[in-house]
matplotlib code that plots the C-alpha trace (Angstrom):
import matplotlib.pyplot as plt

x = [0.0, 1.4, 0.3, 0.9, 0.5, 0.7, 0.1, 0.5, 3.7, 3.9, 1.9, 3.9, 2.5, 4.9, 4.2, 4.4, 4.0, 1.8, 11.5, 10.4, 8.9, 6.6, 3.2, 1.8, -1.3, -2.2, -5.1, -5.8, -5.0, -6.4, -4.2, -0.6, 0.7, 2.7, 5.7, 5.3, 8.6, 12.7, 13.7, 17.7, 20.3, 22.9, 22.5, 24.4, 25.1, 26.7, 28.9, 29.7, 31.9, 29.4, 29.2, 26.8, 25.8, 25.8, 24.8, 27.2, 28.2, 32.4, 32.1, 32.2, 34.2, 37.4, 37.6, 40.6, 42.0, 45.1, 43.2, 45.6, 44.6, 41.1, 38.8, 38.6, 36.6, 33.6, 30.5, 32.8, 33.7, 32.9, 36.4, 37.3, 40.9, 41.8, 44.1, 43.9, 40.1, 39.1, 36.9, 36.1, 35.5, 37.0, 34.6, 32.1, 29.2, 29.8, 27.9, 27.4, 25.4, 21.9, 22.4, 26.2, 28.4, 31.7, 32.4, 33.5, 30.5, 27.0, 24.3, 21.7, 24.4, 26.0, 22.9, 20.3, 22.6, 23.4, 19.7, 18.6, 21.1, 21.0, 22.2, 18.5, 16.4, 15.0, 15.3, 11.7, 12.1, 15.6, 14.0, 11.0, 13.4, 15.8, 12.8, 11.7, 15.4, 15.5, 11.9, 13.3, 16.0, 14.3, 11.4, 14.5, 15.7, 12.4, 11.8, 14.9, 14.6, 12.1, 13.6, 15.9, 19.3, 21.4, 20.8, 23.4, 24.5, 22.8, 19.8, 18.3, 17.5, 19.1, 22.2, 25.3, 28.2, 30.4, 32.1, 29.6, 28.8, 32.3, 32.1, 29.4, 29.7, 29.7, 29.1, 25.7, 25.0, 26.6, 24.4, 21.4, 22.0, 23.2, 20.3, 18.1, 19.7, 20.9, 18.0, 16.1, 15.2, 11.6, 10.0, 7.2, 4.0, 0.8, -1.9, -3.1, -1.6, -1.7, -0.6, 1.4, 2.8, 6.1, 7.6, 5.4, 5.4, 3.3, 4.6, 2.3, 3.5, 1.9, 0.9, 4.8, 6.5, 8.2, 6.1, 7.7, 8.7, 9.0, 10.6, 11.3, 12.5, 9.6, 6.1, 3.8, 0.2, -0.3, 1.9, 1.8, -0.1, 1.7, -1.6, -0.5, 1.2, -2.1, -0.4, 1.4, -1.8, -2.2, -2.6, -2.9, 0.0, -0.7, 2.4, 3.8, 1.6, 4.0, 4.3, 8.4, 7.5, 8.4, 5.7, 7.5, 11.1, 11.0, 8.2, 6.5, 5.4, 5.7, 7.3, 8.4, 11.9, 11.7, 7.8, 9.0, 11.5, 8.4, 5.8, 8.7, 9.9, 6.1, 7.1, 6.2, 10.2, 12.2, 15.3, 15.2, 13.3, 10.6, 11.3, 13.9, 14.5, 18.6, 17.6, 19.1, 19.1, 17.2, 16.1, 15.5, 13.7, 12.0, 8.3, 5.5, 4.7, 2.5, -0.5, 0.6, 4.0, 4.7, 7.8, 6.9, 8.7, 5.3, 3.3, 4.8, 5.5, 1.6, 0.7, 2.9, 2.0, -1.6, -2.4, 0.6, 2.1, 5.2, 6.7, 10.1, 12.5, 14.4, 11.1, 9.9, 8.1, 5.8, 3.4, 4.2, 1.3, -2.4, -5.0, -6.3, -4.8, -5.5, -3.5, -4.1, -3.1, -4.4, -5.8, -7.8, -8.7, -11.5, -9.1, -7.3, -4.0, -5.6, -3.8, -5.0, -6.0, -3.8, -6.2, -10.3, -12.9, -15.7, -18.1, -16.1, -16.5, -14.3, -14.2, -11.8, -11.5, -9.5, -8.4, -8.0, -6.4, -7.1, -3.8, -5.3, -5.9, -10.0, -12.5, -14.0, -18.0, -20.6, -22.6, -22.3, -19.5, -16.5, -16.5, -14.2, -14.6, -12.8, -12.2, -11.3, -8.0, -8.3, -6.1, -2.5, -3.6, -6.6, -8.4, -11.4, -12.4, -16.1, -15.9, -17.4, -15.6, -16.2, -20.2, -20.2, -19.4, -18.2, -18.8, -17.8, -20.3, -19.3, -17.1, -13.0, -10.7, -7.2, -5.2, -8.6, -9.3, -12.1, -13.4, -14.4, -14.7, -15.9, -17.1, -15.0, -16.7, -14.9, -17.4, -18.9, -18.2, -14.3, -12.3, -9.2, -6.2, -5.2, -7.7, -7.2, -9.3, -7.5, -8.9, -9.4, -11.4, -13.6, -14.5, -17.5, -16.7, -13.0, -10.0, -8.2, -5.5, -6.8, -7.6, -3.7, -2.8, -4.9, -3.9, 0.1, 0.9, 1.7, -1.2, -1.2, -1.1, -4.1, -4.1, -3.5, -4.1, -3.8, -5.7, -5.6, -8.8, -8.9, -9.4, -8.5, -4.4, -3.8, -0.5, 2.8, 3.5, 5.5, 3.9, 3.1, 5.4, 4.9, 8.2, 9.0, 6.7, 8.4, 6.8, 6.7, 5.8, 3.1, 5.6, 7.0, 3.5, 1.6, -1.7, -1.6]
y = [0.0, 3.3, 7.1, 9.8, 13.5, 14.1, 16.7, 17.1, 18.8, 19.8, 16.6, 14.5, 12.9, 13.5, 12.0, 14.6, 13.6, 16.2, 43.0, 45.5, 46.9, 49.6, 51.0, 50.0, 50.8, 48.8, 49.6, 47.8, 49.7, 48.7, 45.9, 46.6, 47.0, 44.0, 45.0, 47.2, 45.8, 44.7, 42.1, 43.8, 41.2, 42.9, 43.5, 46.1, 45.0, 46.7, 43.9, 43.4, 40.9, 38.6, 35.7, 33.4, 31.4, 34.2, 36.8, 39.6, 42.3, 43.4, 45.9, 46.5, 43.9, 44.9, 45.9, 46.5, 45.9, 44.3, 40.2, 39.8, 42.8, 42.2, 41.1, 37.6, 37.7, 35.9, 36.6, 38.1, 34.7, 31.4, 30.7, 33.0, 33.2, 31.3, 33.8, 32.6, 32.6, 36.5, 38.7, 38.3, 42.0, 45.1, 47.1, 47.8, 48.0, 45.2, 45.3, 41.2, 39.3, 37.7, 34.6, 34.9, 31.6, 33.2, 33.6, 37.0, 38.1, 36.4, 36.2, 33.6, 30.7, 31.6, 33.0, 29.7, 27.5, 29.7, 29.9, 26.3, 23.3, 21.1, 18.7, 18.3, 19.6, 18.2, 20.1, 21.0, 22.9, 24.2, 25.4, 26.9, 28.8, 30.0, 31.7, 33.3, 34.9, 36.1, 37.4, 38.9, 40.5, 42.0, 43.5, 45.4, 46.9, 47.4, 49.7, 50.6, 54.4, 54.6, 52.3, 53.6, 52.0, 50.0, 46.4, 44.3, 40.8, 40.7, 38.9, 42.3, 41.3, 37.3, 36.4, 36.5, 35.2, 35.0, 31.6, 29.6, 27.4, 26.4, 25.1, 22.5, 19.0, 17.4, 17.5, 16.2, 19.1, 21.8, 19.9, 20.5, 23.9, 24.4, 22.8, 25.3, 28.5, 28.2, 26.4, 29.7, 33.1, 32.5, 35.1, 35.7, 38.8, 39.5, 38.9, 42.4, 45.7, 47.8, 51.1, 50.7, 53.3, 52.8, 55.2, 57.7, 57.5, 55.8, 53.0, 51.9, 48.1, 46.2, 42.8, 41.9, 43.8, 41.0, 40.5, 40.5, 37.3, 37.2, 33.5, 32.5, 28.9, 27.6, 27.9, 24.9, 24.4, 27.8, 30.4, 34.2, 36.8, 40.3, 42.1, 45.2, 42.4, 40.4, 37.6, 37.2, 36.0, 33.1, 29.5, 26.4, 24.5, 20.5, 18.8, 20.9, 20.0, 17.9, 19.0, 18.4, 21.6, 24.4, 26.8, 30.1, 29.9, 33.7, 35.8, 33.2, 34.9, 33.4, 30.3, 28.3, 26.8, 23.6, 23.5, 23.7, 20.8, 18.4, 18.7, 18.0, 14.9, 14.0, 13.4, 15.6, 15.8, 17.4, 16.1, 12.8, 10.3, 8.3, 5.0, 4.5, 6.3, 7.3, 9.9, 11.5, 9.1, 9.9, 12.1, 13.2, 10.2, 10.2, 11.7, 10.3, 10.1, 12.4, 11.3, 13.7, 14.8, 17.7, 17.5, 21.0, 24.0, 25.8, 23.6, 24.8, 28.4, 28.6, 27.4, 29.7, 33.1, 33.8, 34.5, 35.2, 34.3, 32.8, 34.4, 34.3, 36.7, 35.4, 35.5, 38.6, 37.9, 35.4, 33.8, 30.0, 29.4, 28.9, 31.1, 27.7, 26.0, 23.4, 21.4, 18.5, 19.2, 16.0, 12.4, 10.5, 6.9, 5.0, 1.8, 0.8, 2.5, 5.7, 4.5, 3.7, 0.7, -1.9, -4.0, -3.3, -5.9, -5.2, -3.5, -2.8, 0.9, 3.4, 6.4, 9.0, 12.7, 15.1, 18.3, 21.3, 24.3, 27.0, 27.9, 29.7, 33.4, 33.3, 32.5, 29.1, 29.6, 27.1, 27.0, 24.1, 26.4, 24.5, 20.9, 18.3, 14.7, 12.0, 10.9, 7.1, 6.5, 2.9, -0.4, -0.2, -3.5, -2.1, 0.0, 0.3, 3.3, 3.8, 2.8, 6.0, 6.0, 8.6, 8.8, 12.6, 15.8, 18.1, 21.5, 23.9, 24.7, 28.2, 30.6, 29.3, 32.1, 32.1, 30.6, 29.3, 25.8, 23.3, 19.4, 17.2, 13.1, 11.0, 7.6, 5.5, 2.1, -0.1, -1.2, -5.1, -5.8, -4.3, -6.5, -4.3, -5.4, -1.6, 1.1, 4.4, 8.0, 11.2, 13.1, 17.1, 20.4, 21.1, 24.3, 24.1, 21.3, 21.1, 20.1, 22.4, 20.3, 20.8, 24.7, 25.4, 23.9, 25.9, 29.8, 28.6, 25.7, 24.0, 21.9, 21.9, 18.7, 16.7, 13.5, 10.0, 6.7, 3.3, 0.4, -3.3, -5.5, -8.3, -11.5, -9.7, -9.6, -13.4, -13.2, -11.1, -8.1, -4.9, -2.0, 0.1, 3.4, 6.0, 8.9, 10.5, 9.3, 10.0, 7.0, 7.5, 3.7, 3.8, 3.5, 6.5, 8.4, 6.7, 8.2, 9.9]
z = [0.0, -1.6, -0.4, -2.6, -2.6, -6.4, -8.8, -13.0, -14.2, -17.2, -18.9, -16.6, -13.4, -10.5, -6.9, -4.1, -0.5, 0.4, 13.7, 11.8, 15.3, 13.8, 13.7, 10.2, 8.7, 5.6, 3.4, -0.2, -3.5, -7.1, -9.0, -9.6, -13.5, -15.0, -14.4, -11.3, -9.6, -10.1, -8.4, -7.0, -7.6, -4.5, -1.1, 1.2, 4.4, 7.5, 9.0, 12.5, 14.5, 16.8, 18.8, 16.8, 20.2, 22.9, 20.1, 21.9, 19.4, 19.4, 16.8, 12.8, 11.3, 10.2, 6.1, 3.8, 0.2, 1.9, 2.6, 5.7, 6.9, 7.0, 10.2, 11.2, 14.6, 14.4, 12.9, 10.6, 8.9, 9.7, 10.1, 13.1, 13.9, 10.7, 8.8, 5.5, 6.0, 6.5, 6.3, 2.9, 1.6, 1.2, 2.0, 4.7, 4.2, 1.9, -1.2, -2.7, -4.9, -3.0, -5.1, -6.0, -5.7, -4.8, -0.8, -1.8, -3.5, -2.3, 0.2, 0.7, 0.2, 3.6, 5.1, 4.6, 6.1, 9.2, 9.4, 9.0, 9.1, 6.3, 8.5, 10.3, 7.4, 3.6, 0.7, 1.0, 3.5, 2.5, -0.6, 1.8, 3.9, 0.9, -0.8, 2.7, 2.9, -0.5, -0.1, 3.1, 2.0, -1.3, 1.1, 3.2, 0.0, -0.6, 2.0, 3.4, 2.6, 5.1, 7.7, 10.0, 9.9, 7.6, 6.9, 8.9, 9.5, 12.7, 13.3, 13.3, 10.0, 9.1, 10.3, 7.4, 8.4, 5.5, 4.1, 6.5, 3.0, 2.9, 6.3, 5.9, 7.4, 3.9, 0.2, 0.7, 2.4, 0.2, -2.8, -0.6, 0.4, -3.2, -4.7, -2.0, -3.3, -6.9, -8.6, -8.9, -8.0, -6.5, -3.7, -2.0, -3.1, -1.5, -3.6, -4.4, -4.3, -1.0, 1.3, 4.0, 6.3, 8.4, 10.4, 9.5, 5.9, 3.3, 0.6, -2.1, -2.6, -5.5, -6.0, -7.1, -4.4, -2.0, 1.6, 5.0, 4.8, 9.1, 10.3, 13.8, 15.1, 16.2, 18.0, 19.1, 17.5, 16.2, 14.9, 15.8, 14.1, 13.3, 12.5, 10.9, 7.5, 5.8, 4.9, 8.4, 10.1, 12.4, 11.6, 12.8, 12.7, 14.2, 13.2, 15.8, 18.7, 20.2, 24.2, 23.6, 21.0, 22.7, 22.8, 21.1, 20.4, 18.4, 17.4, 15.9, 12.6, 9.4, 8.9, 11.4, 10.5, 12.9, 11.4, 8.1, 9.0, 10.5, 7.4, 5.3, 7.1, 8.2, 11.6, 14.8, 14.9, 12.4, 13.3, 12.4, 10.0, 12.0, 10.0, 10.1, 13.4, 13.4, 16.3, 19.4, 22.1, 25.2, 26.4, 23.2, 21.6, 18.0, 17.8, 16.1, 12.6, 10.8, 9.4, 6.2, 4.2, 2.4, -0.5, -2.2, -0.7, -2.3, 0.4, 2.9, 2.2, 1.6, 4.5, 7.0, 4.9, 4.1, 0.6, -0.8, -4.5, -5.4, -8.6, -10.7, -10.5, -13.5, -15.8, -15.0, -11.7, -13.4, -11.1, -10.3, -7.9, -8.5, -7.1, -6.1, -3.3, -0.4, 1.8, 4.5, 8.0, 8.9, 7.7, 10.2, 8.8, 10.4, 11.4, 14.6, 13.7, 11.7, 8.5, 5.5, 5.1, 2.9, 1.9, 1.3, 0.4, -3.2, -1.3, 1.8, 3.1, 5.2, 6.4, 6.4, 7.9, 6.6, 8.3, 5.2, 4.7, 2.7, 1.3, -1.5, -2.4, -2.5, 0.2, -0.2, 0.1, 1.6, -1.5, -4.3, -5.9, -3.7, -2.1, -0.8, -3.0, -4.7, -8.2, -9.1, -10.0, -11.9, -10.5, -11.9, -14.2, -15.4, -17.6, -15.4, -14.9, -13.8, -10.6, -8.2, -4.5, -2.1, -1.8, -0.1, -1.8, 1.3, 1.5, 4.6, 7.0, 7.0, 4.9, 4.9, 3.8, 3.0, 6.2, 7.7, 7.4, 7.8, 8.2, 6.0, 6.4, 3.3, 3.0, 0.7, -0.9, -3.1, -5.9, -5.3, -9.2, -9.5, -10.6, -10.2, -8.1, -7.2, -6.4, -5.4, -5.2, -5.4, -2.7, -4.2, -3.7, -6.4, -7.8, -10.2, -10.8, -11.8, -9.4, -7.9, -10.0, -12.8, -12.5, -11.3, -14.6, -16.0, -14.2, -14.5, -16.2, -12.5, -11.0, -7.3, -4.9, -4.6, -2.5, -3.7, -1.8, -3.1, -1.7, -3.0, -3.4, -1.6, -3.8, -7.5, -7.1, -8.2, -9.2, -7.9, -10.4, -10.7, -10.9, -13.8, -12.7, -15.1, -14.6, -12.8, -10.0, -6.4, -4.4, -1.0, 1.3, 3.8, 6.8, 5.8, 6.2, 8.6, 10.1, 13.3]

ax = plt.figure().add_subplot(projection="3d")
ax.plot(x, y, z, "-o")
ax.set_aspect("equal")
plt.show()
């Protein structure tokens, strides 16, 4: 038995596991032009020597155009007291590229892993956390002519201690962190244009202008509001319920990095893989399993900021999200273990509860217009498709918007007369009809997750087979996402 979060790409089926401490007033302005924003490909940063653990400031780093003259205290490389390992500029400020390769001249390489170890974290959430510091960063140039101070290393802002990428533990975890940072230029918009007034003065930001992408370590259950940001707004967040979670490590806004880390291991720990469990010993033992596993950076960024878009910096901000957009907090099956079940008999039935996000840009209404179902996917060996599964359309009880979230459980029957081997329903919101799949094919060329169980029928597999894997299809096992 197989789960899948999976979604169309391009004509292919791919498997997919599913302080700026200011009054602001925001207000909403009409839609921005098409090309009402420039992505800036350097960053100017004030650089001080720091303790990265104790955080206590020693002063500006140390700059000159002689290298063996040049700072190497900490916090101003990762290599302190190493003199063939400096400081790394001449200048300071220092003035580098945000996605430059050179220790010399970049950014986000030595800032992501500072910020989130690759050596506790999957390249979903490597990928989510890059695009949240670029986003970052681009929203501090942004508005730094009405923000007091100069961007710095500090985590004022996000901590940049150059050469930390040279430092890593391993090549597997400079490919990850490369693989993170390199692979695009993605950030993070609001949906629609809007006012918003900082210290007193009034920015007009449009619908391509990059959010304030906030992230903190981690907060348990739900993250933190910051009220005065639209798409900073609190949601639930139940892979982190754990009591060992603590309850705010940070502000809690935005994403959560150790949150990030749990959805995409699904486990209630991020640090290590619940099956096999290669963990801390205790008094640190492994967590529990998630009952669901996100593998798209996109899931997760979606999630933590409300509303938002993901666009392309390199392709001239181009949108490379859907309007339309749910995820599963949470599967519930109706068996002893809360997993899905293996095997089903022909006219077997089962219930099954999902927990759903709103992670799109539109309130979802309690009319016909939007419900939760299932579509059959037909057995692996067969060509039947006619079989109907889920026997209830869902629809929410009252109005879901962006961030909100809702219940739905459907009763699944497996057809007396199949004669399929495999069966499996997609499990999808529906919008007049259409998949939410199917429309984000539609509005970008990119379909968003839907998910994907497979189920065998007892008495119809007679013989041992391979099966029918159509590429590139990412299979994920059922011990790897059990049910909680």
């Amino acid at each position: 038995m197989r789960v899948y979060l999976q979604s169309l790409r391009r004509g292919w089926l791919v498997g997919l596991s599913m302080v700026l401490g200011a009054c602001l007033v925001v207000c909403f302005a009409a839609p921005a032009n098409a090309q009402s924003y420039t992505p800036p490909t350097h960053i100017t940063v004030e650089m001080y020597a720091f303790d990265p653990d104790s955080r206590v400031v020693f002063g500006l780093c140390t700059s000159s155009t002689d290298p063996a003259q040049r700072d190497n205290r900490p916090g101003c490389t990762a290599f302190p007291g190493n003199e063939s390992l400096r400081y790394p500029f001449a200048t300071n400020p220092a003035t580098v590229k945000i996605d430059g390769t050179a220790p010399e001249d970049r950014y986000l390489l030595d800032v992501v892993p500072q910020e989130m170890s690759p050596g506790t974290h999957l390249l979903p959430a490597l990928q989510a956390q890059a695009i949240a510091a670029r986003t970052y960063a681009f929203w501090h140039i942004r508005t730094d002519a009405v923000t007091p101070g100069a961007i710095n290393n500090l985590e004022d802002y996000q901590v940049f201690i150059p050469r930390t990428a040279d430092r890593l533990a391993s090549a597997d975890q400079q490919r990850l962190v490369d693989a993170a940072v390199l692979q695009n230029r993605y950030y993070l918009s609001y949906k629609e244009s809007y006012t918003v007034s900082i210290y007193g003065q009034t920015l007009t930001l449009s619908d391509q202008d990059p959010i304030f992408a906030e992230f903190s370590a981690d907060v348990r259950e739900q993250t933190v509001a910051n009220p005065p940001f639209p798409y900073l707004q609190s949601v639930a967040d139940p892979v982190s319920s754990h009591p060992q979670v603590p309850s705010l490590d940070g502000h809690g806004h935005g994403l959560s990095q150790n949150g990030a880390g749990r959805w995409a291991r699904g486990s209630e720990s991020y640090r290590c893989d619940p099956h096999p469990a290669p963990c801390e010993p205790p008094p640190n033992p492994p967590l529990q399993a998630w009952s669901v596993r996100w593998q798209e950076a996109f899931q997760i960024l979606t999630h933590y900021y409300t509303g938002i878009n993901v666009r392309d910096a390199n392709a001239g901000n181009k949108l490379i999200t859907p309007a339309h957009r749910w995820l599963p907090l949470q599967v519930r099956w109706d068996t002893p273990d809360q997993r899905p079940p293996a095997v089903m008999n022909p006219g077997e039935r089962r219930a099954v509860t999902f927990w759903i996000q709103n992670a799109g840009k539109e309130s979802w209404p309690t009319n016909a217009n939007v419900h939760f179902s299932c579509e059959t996917f037909a057995g692996l060996q067969s060509a039947q498709t006619s079989a109907i599964f889920c026997l209830e359309q869902v629809r929410p009880s009252a109005p879901v918007p962006p961030g909100g979230a809702f219940s739905a459980t459907l009763t699944l029957e497996i057809p007396t007369h199949t004669s399929d081997c495999i069966v499996g329903p997609f499990f999808d919101l529906y919008k007049d009809g259409a998949r939410f799949a199917e429309l984000g094919y539609q509005e970008v060329q990119e379909s968003w997750p839907s998910y994907f169980v497979n189920i065998r029928v007892a008495g119809n597999c007679y013989v041992t087979f391979a099966p029918l894997v159509q590429a590139p299809i990412a299979v994920l096992s059922a011990n790897e996402i059990p049910a909680h």
